[in-house]
N, C-alpha and C positions, 0 to 999 in steps of 0.2 A: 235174609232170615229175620222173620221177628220175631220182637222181645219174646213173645209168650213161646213160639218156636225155640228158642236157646233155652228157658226156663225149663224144657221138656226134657233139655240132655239131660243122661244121666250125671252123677257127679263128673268122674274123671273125667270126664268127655269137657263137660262146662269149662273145669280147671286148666285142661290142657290146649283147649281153643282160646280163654281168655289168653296164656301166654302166646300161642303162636303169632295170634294177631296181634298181640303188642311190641311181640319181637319183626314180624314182617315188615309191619308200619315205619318202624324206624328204620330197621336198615333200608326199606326201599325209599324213603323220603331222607335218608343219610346220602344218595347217589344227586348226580348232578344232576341238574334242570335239562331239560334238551333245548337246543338253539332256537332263538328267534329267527323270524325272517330278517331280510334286510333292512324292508321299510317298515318295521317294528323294534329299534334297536336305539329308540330315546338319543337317535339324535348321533349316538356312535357308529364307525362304522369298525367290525369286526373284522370284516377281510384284509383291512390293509393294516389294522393291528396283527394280524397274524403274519403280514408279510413285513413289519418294520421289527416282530420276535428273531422269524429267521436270519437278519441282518446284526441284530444286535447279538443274539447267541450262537454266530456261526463260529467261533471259537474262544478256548477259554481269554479273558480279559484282563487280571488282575490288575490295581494298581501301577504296579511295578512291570509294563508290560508295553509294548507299542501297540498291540490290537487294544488297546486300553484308549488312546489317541483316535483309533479309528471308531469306535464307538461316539464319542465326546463328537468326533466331526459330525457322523451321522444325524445327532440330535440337533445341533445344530444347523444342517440342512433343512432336517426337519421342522422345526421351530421358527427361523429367519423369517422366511415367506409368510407364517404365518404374523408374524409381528408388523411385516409390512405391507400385507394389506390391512390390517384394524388399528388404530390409532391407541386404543385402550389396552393394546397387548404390548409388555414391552419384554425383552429378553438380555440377558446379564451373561456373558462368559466368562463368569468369578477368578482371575487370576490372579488376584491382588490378596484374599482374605488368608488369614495363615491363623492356626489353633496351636496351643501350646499346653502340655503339662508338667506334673515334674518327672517323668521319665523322655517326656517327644515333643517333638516340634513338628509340624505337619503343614504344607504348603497347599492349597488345596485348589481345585478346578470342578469346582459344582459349577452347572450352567442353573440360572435363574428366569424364572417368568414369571411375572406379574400380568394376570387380568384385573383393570379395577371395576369395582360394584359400582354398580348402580346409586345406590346411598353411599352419597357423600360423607354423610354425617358418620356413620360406621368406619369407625377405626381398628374392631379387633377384625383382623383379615384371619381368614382361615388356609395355611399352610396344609398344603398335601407335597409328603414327600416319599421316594426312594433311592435306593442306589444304583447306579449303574456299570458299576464295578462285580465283579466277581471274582472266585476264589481262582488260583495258578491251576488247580486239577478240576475243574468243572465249565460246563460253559456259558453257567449262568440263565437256562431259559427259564426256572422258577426262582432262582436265587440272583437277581433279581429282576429275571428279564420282561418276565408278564408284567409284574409292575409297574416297567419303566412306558412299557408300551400302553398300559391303559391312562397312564397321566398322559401320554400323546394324546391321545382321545380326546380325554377329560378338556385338552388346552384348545385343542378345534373345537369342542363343544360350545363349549363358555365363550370363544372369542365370538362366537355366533348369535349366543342367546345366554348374556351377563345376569351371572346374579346379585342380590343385593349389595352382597358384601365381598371384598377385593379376594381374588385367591392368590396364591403364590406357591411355585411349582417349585423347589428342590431336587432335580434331579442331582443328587450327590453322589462324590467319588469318593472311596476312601472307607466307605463303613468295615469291608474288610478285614481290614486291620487294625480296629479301635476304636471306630464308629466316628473316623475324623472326619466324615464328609457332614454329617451333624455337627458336631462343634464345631466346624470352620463356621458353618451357616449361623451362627449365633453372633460370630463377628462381622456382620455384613449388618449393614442399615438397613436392610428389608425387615431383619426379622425383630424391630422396635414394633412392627405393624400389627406380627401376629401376635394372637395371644389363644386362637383352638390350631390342632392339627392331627391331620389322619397320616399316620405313618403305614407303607403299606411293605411288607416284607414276604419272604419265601423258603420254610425253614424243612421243606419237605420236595417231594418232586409232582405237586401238581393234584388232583381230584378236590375238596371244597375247601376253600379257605375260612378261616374259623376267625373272629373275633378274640384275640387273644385277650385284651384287658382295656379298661376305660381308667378315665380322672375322675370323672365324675356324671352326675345327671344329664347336664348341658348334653355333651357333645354325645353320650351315650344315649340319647333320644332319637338322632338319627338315623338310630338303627331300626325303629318304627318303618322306617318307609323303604328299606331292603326288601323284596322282594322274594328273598328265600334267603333268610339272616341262620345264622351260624355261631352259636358261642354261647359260653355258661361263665356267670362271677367265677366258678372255682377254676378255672383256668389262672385270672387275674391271683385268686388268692396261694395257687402253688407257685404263681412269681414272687410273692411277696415273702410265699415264707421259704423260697429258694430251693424248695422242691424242683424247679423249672430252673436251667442257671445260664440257660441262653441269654445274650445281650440283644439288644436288639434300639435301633435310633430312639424308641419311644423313651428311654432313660435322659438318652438328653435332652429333648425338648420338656418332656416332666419336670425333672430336678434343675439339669440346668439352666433351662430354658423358663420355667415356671409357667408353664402352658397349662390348656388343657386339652384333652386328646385322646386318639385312638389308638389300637393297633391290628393290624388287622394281617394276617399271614396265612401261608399254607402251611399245613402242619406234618402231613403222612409221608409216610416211606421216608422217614430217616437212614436208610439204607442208602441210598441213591443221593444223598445232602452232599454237597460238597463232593462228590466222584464226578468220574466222567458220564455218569447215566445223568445226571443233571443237565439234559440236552433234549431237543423238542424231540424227539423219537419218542423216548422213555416217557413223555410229559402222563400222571394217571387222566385219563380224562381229554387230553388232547385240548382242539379249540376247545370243548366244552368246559375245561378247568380255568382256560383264559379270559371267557364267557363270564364266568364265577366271578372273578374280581375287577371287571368292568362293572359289571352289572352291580355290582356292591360298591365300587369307587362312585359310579355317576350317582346312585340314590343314597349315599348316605351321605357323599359331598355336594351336591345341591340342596338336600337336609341341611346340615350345616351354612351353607351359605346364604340361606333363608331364613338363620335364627335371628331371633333379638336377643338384648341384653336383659330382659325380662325371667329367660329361664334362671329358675334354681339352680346351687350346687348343694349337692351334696354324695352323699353313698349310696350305691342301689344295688338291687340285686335283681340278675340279669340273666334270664337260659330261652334256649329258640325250643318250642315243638313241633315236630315234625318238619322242619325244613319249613313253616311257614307263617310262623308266629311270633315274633322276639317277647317275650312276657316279660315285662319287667314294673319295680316299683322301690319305695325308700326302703331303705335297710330298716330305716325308726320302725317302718311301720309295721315292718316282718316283727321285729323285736317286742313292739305293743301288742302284736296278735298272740305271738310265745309266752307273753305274760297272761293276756287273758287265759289263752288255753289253760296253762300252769295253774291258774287259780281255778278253772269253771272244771274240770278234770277229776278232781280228788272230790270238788265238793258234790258234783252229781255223782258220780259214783257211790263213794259213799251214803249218799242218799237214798239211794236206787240197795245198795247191800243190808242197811238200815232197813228199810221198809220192807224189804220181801223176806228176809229174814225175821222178822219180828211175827209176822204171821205165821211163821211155821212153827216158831218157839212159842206160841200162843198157848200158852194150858201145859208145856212143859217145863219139866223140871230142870232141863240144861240150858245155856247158856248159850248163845247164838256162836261165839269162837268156838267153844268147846262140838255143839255141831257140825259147823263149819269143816272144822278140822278132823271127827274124827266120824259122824256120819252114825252107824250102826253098828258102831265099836271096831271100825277098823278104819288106819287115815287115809285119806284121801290124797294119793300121793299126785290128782293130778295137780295137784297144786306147788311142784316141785317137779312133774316129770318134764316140762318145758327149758325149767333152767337148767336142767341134769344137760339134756338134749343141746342148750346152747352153748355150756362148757364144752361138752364133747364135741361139736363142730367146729370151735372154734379151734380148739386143741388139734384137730382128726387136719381141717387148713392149714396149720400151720406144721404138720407133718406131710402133710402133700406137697407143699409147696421144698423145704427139705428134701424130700424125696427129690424133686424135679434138680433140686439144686446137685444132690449128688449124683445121681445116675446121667443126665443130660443138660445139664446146669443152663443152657444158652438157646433151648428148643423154644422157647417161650419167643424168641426172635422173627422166627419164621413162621412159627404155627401156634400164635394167640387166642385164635377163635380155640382151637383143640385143647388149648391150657384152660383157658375161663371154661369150657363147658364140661370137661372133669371135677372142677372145684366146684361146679351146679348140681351136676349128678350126686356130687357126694356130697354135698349139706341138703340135697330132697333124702336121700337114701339113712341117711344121719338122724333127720329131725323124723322121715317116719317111721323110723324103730323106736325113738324113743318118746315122741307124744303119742304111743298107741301100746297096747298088748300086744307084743310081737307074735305071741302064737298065734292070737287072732288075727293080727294082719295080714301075716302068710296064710292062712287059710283063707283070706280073699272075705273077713269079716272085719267093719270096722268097729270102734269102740265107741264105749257109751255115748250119746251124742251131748250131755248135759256137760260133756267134757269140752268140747269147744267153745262155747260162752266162755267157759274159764280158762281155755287158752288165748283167747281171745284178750280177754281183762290180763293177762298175763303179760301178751305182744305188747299193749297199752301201756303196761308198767314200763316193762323197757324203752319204747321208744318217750315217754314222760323222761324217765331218768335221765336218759340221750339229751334230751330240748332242755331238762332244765341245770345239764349242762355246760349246752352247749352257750344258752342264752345268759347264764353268769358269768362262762369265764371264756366263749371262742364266740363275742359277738362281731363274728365275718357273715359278710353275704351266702358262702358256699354252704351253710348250714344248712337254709330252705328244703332240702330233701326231709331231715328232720322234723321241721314243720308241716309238712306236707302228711310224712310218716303217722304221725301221732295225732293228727285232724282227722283222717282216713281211717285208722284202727277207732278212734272214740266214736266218728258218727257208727259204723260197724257195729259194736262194741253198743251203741247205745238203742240201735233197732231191736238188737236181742233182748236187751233187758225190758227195751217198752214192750214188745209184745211179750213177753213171758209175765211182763205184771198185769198187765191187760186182761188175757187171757187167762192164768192162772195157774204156769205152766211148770210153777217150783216143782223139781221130782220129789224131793223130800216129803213136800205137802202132800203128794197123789199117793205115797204110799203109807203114809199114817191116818189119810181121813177117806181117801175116797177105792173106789173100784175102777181100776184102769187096766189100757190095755197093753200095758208095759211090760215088756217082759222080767222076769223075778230075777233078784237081784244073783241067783246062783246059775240063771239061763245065763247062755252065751247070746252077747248081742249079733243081730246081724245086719247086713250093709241097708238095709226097712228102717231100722231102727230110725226114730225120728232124730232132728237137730235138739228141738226143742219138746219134749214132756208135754203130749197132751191128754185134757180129760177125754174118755172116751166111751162111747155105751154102746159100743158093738160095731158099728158099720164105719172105718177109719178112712175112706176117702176123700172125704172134705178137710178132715187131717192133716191126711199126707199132701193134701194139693196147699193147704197152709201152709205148712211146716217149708214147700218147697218153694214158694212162692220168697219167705225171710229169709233163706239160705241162698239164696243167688242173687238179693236184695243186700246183703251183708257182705257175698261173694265180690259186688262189681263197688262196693263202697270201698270195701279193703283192698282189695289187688290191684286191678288196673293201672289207678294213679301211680301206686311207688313204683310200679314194673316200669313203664311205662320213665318218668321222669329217670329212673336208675340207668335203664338202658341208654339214654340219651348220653348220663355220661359214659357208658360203657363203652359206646364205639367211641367216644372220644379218648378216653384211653387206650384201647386198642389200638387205635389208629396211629399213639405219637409216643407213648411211654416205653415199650417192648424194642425197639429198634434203638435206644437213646443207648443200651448199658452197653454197647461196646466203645463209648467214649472214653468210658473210664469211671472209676466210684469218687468221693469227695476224698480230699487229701486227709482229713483230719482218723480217718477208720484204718489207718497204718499206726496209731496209738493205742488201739486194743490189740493183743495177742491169741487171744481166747480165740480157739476154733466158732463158741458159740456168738461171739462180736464179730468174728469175720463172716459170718453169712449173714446176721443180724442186723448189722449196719452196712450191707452192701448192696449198691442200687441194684442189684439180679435181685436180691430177696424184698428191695423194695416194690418191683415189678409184680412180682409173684404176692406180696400183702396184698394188690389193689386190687388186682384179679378177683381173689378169694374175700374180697373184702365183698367187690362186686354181686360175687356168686352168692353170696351169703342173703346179702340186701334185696338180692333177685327171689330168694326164696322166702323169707323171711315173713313175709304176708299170705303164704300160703300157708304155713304151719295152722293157723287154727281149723283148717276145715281138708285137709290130710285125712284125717278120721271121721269125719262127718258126710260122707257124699249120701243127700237123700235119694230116698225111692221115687223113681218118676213113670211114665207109663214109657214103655219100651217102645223103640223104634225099628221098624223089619230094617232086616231076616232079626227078630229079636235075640234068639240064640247067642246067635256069633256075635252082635251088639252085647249083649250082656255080660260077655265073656269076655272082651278085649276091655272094657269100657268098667272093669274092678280094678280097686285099689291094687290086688295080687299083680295083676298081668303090667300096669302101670311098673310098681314094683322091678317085676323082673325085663322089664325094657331098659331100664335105666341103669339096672344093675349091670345086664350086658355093656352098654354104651360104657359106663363108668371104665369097665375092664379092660373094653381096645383103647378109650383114649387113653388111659396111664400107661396102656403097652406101648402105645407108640408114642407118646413122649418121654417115655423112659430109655424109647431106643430096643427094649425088647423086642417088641414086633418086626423092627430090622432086620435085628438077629435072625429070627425065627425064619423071615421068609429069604433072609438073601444071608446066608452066614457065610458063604464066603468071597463074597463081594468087598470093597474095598467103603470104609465108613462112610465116606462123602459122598454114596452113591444110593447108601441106605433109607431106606424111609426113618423120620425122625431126626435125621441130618439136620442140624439146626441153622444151615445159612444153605442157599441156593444162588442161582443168577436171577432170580428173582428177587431173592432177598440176601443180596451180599455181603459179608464183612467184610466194616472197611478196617483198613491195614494204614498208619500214617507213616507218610515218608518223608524222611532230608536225608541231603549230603552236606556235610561238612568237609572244610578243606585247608587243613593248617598249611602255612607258610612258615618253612622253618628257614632260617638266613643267620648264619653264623655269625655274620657284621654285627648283629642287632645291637652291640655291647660297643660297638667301637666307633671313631666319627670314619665318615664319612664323605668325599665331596658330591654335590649335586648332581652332578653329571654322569659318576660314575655308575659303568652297568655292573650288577651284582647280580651274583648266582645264586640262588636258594632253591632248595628240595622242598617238594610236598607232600604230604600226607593224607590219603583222604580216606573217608572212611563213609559208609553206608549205616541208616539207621532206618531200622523199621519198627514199629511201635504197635502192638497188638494185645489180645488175648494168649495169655501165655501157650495154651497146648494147641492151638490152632496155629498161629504164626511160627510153631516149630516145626509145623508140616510143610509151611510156607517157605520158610529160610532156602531149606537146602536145595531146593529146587531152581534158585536163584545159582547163573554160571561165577559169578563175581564170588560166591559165598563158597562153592565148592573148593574142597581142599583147601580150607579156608578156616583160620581159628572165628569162632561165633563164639560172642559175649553176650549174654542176655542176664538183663539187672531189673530190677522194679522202675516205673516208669516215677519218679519224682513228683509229677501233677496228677499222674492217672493212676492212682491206688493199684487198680484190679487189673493193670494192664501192665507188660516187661517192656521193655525196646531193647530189641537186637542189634550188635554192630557188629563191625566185620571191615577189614583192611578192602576197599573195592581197590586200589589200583592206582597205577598213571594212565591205563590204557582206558578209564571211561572218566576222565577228569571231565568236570564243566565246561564249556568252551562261553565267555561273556557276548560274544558275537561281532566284535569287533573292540580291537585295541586304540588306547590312544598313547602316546607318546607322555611317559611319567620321566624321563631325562630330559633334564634342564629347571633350572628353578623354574618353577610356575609364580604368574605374573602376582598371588597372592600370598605365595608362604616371603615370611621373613628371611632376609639376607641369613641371619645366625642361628634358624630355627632348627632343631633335630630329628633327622630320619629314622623313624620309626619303621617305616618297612616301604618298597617300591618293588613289585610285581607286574603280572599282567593285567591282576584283574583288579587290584586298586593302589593306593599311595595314602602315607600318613606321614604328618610330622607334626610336632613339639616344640614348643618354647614358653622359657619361663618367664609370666610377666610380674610375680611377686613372690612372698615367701608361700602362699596358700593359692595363688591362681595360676593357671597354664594356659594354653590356648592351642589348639588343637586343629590340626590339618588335614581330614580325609576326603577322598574321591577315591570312587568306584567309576570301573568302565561299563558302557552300556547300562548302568543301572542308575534309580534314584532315590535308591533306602539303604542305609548306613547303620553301623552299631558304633559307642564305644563303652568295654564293660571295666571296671575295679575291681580286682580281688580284694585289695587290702587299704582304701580308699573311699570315705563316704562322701558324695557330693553334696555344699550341701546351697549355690545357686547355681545356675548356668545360664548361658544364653548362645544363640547365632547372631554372627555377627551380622549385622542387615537383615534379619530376621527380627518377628516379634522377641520382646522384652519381659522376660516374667511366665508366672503360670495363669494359664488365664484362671478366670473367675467362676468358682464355684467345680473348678476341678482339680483341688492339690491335692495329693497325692495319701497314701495311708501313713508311707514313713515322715512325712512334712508334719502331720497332724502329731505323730507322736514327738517330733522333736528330731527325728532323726533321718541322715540322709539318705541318697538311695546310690543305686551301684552300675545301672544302668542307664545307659543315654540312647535315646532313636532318634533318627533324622529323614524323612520323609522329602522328596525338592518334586516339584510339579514342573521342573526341567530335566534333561535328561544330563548325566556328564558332570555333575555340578560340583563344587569344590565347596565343603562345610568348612566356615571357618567359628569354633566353639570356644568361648571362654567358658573356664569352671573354676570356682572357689570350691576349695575342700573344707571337710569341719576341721579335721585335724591332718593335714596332709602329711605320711611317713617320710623318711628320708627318701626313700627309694619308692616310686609307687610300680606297683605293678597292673598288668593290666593287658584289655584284648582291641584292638581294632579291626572291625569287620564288614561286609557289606552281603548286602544276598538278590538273589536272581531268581529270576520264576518264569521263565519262559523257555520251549524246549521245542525240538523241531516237529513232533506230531500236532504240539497245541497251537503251531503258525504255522499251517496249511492254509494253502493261497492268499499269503504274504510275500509279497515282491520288494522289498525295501531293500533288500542285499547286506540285511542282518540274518547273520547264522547263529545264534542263540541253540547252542546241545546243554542237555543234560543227558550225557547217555546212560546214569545208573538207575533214573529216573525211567528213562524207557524202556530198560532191561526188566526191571519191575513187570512194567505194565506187560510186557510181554509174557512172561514166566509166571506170571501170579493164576492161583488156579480160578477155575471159570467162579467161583463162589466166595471170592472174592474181590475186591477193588482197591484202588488207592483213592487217598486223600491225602491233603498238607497237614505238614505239626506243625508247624509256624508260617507268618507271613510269607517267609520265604521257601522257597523248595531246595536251595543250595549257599551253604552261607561260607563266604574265604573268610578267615580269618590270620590277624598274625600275634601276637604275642608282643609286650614289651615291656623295660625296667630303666626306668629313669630316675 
């Protein structure tokens, strides 16, 4: 279609084709690329990336795991061969480096490769890293499987065809559980080398991987030569201001690492994060999502390895269009453009208000305000009907969104497109009753058109007020919409006024000095009516072909851009925000009481602002020309064109649409067509097997042993009872449909308490039993002193599934004896005891550097100790000085397990590792939802002790 073709639609036609094509564009360039050929694939090959996924995600892996081992071998196969045919590849099976803080000590098994560059002289090597671990309930193919498989790529590539400067592979274990495969890696000699790095992660199940956040210029330049780049600054800036509160390796190499770097992840379907749908079936996108982060590994890390030291640092700001553009530039420079604008804004304006009013007040006795404002002795309210309009939208949002909170509170989960496109229907429906005559609207006539210009100047004010701001006191990158906003409204903004001074188009003027063909100020306008006031002596054709010519000239200055840049974030929220709130809300909003702070301050009502914040921003450039749609020459069958293609008809489209989406995210429409159907089957249902709630699981297992108080000798076997108990952690009214459905829970007393970390979530417990106890998967023999505890040291507790003992080596230190079977992560906690150094004995010494702790910083100690062995079996032996140690300390010794027999299928070791409450779960839970871990561990013994 050309230009002059689209100039000919009528208004609504113009307005609502502008959106559709800016909403198409993006979502269809929001989908993935489709596959290259083989011998088009820069050198990678994909096929056997896809078959070294299936190997590494053929079941889950965690840390604390043996298919954890079989992993680590694999790459290692993988890798060897490769080291030993090229002489510049070398590879490291890191079992020597160990991280420590002041709550953990972590023994670590990252395997390492080094290609070196070409230029010798280049020292800062460029690290790319991920992890190859994964969580106990998932199996890791985007958390972190694709990853690990396109740094295999990446290592064939380069051994092949080196770049400048040295790479260095981290395939690290451990992130996990506290991102200790990065901090080990800080303790290894390699990493004196780097000083850029691409971390690459997987915090969704698969479809585009997004640039989550840069250091700076440098290495954020490489995203220039991505292929189909992915990411916005305000990604980066909701990490920063903890809106986002994932962790993720790029913190250590940042802070403690003092690099600079990328991060670059999958983000969608938080549903499926950490479950068992985290497995290549479920992948969004399939090869073509694996494709994704190849093809962005290899060009933005030969980017990089191609830099000099020449590039700048500094702050930039950063958004892709359309899947094929990465736009970016310095922050300064956004910020000197906000100030020009800021200054050149008021002052043409004004100039422009100045001069075309001085003319009309020419020979009169009023005053240009007093004009202004009250016209022919009545005021001029559109100069107020805009902000009426903006309050009441914003008020009418933040009643929708309440709405949605009380009627269906967690719909927004599953059916986001349905939530954001109610909050759109109803700020178009909002702002055009109130920038227009509502009786004349609904009569399908719109209002004066001299009204638009002033809405217009209106839009401007606002988004002005916005920039300046945002530019004195929120100077972040993520602002650029802003600037964008208020470039786009002034040039707009500033066509109408040229041509109306030009031409001569003041209405005030044509009705005090000349003969026009304007209709009188007590006719009712109609949808003819010009944009802009022109003279006229009879025959208005050339008029109106004027008039339409600045109105879609005005049209494509104003709208396009903001729609267009809004939407880009749009699905980026959509895509990663809605699925987050069943983690839980931040701890700190259990300190307000107020019904009005519990939805106010909770991440469901924070979901629901952004939406509506969206929908707002989406419409918001349309408002000046709502009431303005010019007269154009009709298009056959003109009738029914002319009919469908009015403001009214527009109108009541939207009104319908408005009225089914609220019904069916309210859950009415449920109602309505299936009432007596069972909720979860309803439409408006807010979670599916498409879109799960996850539900988080442990077992806990007290060791209770009546000795614990008395001595003991070494050898003796002792008898203790256990306790164990089942914990599920959810949405409060959801996970009580869940509970009883469990056979462990029936007939069964159920505790449900508020979740301690997760505000807006309870955890359920329940006595499960001796009959589905953990089984470690093999015992070792805890009678007989063991070759490391002390002749005089004291028994703290000896079971199946671990052993501890005690001895006191001063008035403030202990030393500490625990192993666990089959396992190699340990706890020991204080109730009434603050530590306040520690160490393993043979172990690093100290907390490492630049990670103490929060309670260290203030002075005080902590109550918690973790122990991590990259062996299996291994006997921790712990010294601790106390600050002030009581007579008597109290306290827990514990260890935990994560492995179960569904998750080591086709493992033959002759390890039987159950958890069967764990798989009682998985069976029993309904189709709409999943499990996931609360902690490292999926089952933790503990025992109790007082010394």
């Amino acid at each position: 279609m050309h230009l002059w073709q689209l100039m000919r639609l009528r208004g609504t036609t113009a307005a609502v084709t502008i959106y559709l094509l800016g909403f198409i564009a993006v979502l269809k360039t929001n989908e993935l690329p489709s596959l290259p050929q083989p011998n088009n694939q820069h050198g990678l090959n994909l096929s056997i990336a896809w078959q070294d996924l299936h190997a590494i995600a053929a079941r889950p892996h965690p840390f604390n795991s043996h298919a954890n081992d079989l992993v680590h071998a694999y790459l290692l196969e993988r890798l060897n061969p490769i080291a030993a045919a090229y002489s510049h590849v070398h590879v490291v099976d890191d079992r020597v480096s160990n991280a420590s803080d002041e709550q953990s000590y972590f023994e670590g098994s990252n395997i390492l490769v080094k290609v070196d560059g070409t230029a010798q002289d280049l020292h800062d090597a460029v690290l790319f890293s991920a992890h190859y671990d994964s969580v106990s309930t998932a199996s890791g193919a985007t958390d972190d499987g694709m990853a690990i498989v396109s740094m295999l790529q990446m290592v064939e590539k380069l051994a092949k065809t080196r770049g400048k400067r040295t790479a260095i592979f981290n395939f690290n274990n451990g992130e996990e559980d506290g991102l200790n495969g990065a901090r080990v890696f800080l303790e290894h000699p390699w990493s004196n080398l780097t000083g850029t790095f691409l971390n690459l992660e997987g915090a969704g199940f698969g479809s585009r991987p997004i640039l989550f956040r840069g250091t700076s210029t440098k290495p954020l330049r490489a995203f220039y030569h991505v292929p189909h780049p992915h990411g916005t600054i305000l990604a980066a800036d909701a990490f920063s201001a903890g809106v986002i509160r994932s962790r993720t390796d790029y913190s250590v190499y940042a802070q403690g690492g003092g690099m600079q770097g990328l991060d670059f992840a999958f983000y969608r379907g938080r549903s499926y994060y950490h479950t068992k749908y985290d497995a290549i079936p479920f992948i969004q996108g399939g090869v073509r999502a694996l494709w994704g982060m190849m093809e962005t590994l290899d060009a933005a890390g030969c980017a990089l390895l191609d830099q000099d030291n020449s590039e700048p640092s500094e702050d930039v700001v950063y958004f892709d269009l359309f899947g094929q553009l990465m736009v970016m530039f310095p922050l300064a420079t956004m910020q000197t453009f906000n100030i020009i604008l800021l200054v050149t804004v008021p002052v043409v304006t004004t100039g422009f208000f100045v001069w075309r009013h001085l003319a009309v007040t020419r020979g009169s006795r009023a005053g240009i305000l007093y004009r202004v404002w009250w016209g022919k002795g009545k005021p001029k309210f559109d100069w107020i009907r805009f902000w009426i309009g903006l309050v009441v939208v914003v008020t009418s949002q933040a009643g929708l969104a309440l709405l949605h909170l009380k009627s269906n509170k967690y719909v927004v989960y599953s059916s986001p497109y349905v939530v954001i496109g109610s909050a759109i229907f109803l700020a178009y429906l909002i702002f055009s009753l109130f920038v227009t005559s509502s009786l004349a609207f609904l009569r399908g006539h719109p209002l004066s058109t001299s009204s638009s210009q002033t809405l217009l100047l209106q839009l401007l004010v606002l988004y002005y007020l916005i920039l300046l701001v945002t530019t004195l006191f929120v100077p972040i990158g993520g602002t650029y919409l802003f600037t964008a906003f208020a470039a786009c409204a002034f040039l707009g903004w500033l066509v109408g006024s040229v041509d109306g001074v030009l031409n001569n188009h003041d209405q005030e003027h044509q009705n005090e000095t000349s003969t026009t063909d304007e209709p009188r100020e007590d006719q009712q306008p109609i949808e003819s009516t010009p944009l802009i006031p022109r003279f006229s002596s009879g025959n208005n054709t050339e008029g109106d072909g004027h008039q339409m010519v600045i109105w879609h000239i005005q049209l494509l200055l104003v709208v396009p851009i903001p729609v267009i840049l809004v939407s880009h974030i749009g699905v980026i929220i959509l895509g990663s925000m809605p699925q987050g709130i069943v983690d839980g809300g931040p701890v700190w909003i259990g300190e307000f009481q107020s019904v009005f702070y519990h939805y106010l301050l909770s991440d469901v009502f924070a979901v629901y602002a952004g939406l509506s914040l969206i929908a707002t921003l989406l419409i918001l450039p349309l408002v000046p020309f709502i009431p303005s749609y010019p007269r154009a020459v009709a298009l056959p069958p003109a009738c029914s064109f002319q009919h469908a293609n009015s403001p009214k008809t527009l109108f009541q489209v939207v009104s319908v649409a408005f009225v089914i989406s609220v019904a069916y995210t309210s859950g009415l429409l449920g109602m309505l067509l299936s009432p007596t159907s069972i909720p979860s089957t309803r439409h408006g249902f807010p979670f599916s097997i498409d879109s799960p709630m996850k539900v988080f699981f442990q077992q806990k297992v007290e060791i209770i042993a009546p000795w614990l108080t008395q001595e003991v000798d070494d050898t003796t076997s002792v008898k203790f009872e256990t306790r164990s108990t089942t914990y599920l952690t959810g949405l409060p009214y959801y996970l009580k449909m869940i509970v009883p459905a469990l056979p462990s829970a029936v007939n069964n007393r159920v505790e449900c308490i508020g979740d301690n970390d997760r505000k807006e979530l309870v955890r359920c417990s329940w006595s499960s039993g001796d009959n589905i106890l953990p089984s470690p998967g093999k015992n070792i023999s805890f009678y007989g002193n063991s070759a490391g505890i002390a002749q005089h040291a004291r028994v703290l507790t000896r079971n199946p599934w671990l052993q501890s003992s005690i001895q006191i080596l001063s008035s403030n230190t202990r030393r500490i004896w625990i192993q666990g079977s089959n396992t190699r992560a340990c706890r020991v906690y204080f109730d009434n005891a603050e530590v306040d150094k520690w160490s393993v004995v043979d172990g690093r010494s100290g907390v490492q550097q630049g990670y103490e702790g929060y309670e260290t910083k203030r002075g005080e100690g902590t109550k918690e100790l973790r122990v991590w062995s990259r062996t299996w079996d291994r006997e921790f032996v712990i010294d601790v000085s106390f600050v002030e140690p009581p007579q008597k300390i109290r306290g827990r010794v514990a260890c935990g397990w994560s492995e179960y027999e569904s998750g080591r299928v086709g493992l033959n070791d002759g390890i039987e590792s159950k958890i069967p409450a764990y798989e009682e779960a998985l069976r029993f839970l309904p189709r709409w939802a999943t499990l996931t871990k609360l902690t490292d561990g999926l089952v933790e013994v503990w025992s109790t002790f007082e010394v």
